[in-house]
N, C-alpha and C positions, 0 to 999 in steps of 0.2 A: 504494500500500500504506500501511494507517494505523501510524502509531508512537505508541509510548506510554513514558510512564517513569511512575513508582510507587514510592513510597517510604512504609514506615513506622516506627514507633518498636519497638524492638527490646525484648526479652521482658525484664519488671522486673529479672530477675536478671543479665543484660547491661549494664543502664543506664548502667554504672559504665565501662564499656571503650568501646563500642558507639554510635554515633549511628542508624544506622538497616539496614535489610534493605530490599534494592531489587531492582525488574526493569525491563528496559530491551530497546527494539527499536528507540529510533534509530539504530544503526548510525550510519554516515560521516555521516550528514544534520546532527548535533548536534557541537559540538567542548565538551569538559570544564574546566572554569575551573581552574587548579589550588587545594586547599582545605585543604591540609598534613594530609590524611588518605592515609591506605591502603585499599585495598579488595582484599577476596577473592573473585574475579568466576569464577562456572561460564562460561564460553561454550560452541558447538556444538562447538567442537574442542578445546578444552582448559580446563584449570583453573589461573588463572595467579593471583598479587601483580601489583596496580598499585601500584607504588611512590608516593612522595610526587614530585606534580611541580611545577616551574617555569615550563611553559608548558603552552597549553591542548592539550588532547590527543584524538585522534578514535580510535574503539574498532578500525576497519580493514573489520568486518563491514558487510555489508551488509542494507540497512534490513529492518528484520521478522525480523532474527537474534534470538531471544529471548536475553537477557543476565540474569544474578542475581549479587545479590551480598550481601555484608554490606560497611559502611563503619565503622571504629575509629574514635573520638576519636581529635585528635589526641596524641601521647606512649602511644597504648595499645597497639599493634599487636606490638612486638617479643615484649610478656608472652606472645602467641600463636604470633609466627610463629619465634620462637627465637633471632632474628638480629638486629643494630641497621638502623633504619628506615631509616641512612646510605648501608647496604650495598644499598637500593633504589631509591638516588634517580632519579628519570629513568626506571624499566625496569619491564616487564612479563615476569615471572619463573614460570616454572611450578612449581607446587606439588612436579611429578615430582622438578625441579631442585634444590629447595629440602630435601627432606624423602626424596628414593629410593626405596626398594622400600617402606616402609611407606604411602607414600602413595598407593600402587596401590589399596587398596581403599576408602579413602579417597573416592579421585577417582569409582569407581562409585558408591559410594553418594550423591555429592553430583549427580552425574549423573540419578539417578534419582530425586531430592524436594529439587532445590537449596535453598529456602529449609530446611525444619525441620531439615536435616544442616546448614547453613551453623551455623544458630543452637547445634546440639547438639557440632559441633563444636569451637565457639570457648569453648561452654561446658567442655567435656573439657578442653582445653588450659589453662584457667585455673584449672581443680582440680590442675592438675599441682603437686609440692612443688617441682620444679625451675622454674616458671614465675615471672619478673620482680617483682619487689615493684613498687609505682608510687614512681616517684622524685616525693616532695610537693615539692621548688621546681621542679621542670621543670613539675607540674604548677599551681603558683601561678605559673608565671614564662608560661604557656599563656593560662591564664583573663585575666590581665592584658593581655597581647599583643591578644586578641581584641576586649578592649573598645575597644582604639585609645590612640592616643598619637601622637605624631607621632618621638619616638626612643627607641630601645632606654631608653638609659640613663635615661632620664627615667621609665621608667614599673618600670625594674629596679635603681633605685640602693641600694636598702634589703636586699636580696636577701645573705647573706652567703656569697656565693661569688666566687671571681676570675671575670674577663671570659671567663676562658681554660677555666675551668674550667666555668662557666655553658655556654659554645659546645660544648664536648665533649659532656655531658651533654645538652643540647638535642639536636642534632644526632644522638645517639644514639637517643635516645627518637622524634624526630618526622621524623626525615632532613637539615633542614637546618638553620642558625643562627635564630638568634632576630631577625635582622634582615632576613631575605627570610621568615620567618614574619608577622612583623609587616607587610610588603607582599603577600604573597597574603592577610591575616585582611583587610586595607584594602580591598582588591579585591573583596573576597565583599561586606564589608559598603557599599560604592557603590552593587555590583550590586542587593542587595537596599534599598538606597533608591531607586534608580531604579525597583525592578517595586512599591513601594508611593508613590512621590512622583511628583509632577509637576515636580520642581527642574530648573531650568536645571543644566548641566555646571560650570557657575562654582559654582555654590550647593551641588550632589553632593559637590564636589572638597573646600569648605570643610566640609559634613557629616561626611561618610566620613573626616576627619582631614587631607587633602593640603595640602603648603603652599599651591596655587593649582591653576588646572587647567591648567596646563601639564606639574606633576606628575603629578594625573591622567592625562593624554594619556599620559605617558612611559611611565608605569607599566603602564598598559593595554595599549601597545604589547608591550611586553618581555613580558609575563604574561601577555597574550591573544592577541596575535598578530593583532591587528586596530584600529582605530581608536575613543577613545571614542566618538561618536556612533554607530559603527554597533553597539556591543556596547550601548548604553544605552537606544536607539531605540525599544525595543519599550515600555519606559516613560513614554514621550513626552516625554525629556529631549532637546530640540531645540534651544534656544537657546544662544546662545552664552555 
């Protein structure tokens, strides 16, 4: 059975919350990198939140299950879903559990043209007057993180918030701190020099910001649940 994933740029009026609108029929075959996003995934059986996660993660369904979804920036998600991203981390949360009887009809209509209800939904939500302002250092403190650095404070010293305070707020907005944010933003951006380079693992490791690639290695292990070589491999990062 063939699998496909599909992704595109979410409606100009989205932009601003929204990285993209996706459908998906890998099932079990593919495991999920974690991306310190949220998504609001239709499946066959229900309509759940995928939380922000830690490690890599597999859907459950089996292959040719058609999947949809919408994926938030990271820090955007709770303006929609009502609740801090904290309160998702790790879990796959049904929309029922989340939201109750009003989301009964909700969940049909997404059932029955998942994408343009995905997009019109998240758009309602964000017209709401009760709907999250964007916290602007969590989102400066975001954009920063993503570009790399190799330590929080090195790339957040300027920032005039406490450490303590900075953590709360982050963690609110995106689910976890700012310093396993900055190890999954590292990880995504490896992975995508590995599918555009030909770098050895030594030379990825120094790319992608790692002290060495032994950090590398470390990192991949814990986040990916597999070893760099076999996660990089498909970019012809082979050597040592």
């Amino acid at each position: 059975m063939s699998t496909t994933y599909a992704e595109k740029a979410p409606p100009a009026y989205l932009a601003g919350d929204v990285h993209c609108v996706w459908r998906s029929s890998f099932g079990t075959s593919s495991a999920i990198l974690p991306d310190g996003c949220l998504d609001l995934v239709v499946a066959p059986d229900r309509v759940f939140v995928a939380g922000p996660d830690t490690t890599a993660w597999s859907s459950g369904y089996a292959v040719g299950a058609p999947l949809y979804g919408i994926r938030f920036l990271p820090g955007r998600a709770p303006r929609v879903l009502g609740l801090p991203a904290s309160e998702l981390l790790n879990q796959r949360v049904q929309l029922l559990d989340l939201w109750g009887r009003p989301a009964r009809r909700i969940v049909s209509k997404l059932y029955a043209d998942p994408i343009p209800e995905l997009t019109k939904l998240v758009a309602e939500r964000l017209d709401r007057p009760e709907a999250d302002p964007v916290d602007p250092l969590v989102d400066l403190a975001v954009r920063r993180l993503r570009r790399g650095g190799s330590r929080v404070t090195a790339v957040l010293r300027d920032l005039d918030l406490s450490d303590r305070q900075l953590r709360r707020r982050f963690a609110s907005a995106v689910g976890y701190g700012p310093a396993t944010f900055l190890r999954v933003s590292r990880l995504q951006r490896v992975r995508d020099l590995a599918l555009r380079t030909e770098l050895s693992l030594a030379e990825l490791a120094v790319e992608a910001g790692y002290a060495d690639q032994a950090h590398l290695s470390r990192d991949v292990r814990e986040l990916a649940g597999t070893t760099a070589r076999n996660l990089l491999r498909p970019a012809g990062a082979l050597a040592a």
